[in-house]
N, C-alpha and C positions, 0 to 999 in steps of 0.2 A: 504494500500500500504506500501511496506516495502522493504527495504533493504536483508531486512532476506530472503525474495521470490525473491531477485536477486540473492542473496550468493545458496540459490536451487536447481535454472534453471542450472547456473554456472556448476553446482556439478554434478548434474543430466547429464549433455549435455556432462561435460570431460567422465562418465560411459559407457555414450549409445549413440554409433555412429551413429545409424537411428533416435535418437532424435536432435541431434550433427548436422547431415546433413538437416535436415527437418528445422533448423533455419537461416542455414549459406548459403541460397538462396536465404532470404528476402534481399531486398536492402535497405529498410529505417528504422531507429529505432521505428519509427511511428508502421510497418508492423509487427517489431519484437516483442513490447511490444504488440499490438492487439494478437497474438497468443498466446504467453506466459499467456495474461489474458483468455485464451480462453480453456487453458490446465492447468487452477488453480494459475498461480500462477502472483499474481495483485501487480503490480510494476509502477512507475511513471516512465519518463523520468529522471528528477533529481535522483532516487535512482538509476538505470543503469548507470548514469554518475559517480553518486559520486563511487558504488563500482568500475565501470571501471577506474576513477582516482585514488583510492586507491589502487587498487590491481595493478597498472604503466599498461593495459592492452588500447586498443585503438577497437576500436568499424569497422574499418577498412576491408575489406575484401582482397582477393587475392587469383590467382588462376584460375583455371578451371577445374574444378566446384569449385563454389566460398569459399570459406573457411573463418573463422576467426580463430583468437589465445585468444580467451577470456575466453578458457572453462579451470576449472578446474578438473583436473585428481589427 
């Protein structure tokens, strides 16, 4: 588990808007890291927090259809 496969997903999800959207439906961090480990890439609770505290980002959603602002572009 690693930081490095949260900095990834990040990257990966600001690129590609059908991967971007396929996350930002989940409702729980629980639901989002299960995927994320399910599509390679094995990250803890703690490392999602810590990049999302690092990078000032918040885990939060909004909208309809639901959206977050966590992705990197």
């Amino acid at each position: 588990m690693s930081k490095k496969n949260v900095e990834e997903l990040l990257i990966a999800g600001g690129a590609d808007e059908k991967l971007r959207n396929k996350y930002d439906v989940l409702k729980t961090k629980e639901e989002f890291i299960a995927m994320a480990a399910a599509d390679g890439f094995a990250f803890s609770q703690k490392d999602l927090d810590d990049v999302l505290r690092e990078s000032g980002d918040a885990f939060d959603s909004f909208g309809n259809p639901p959206k977050r602002a966590i992705w990197w572009h």
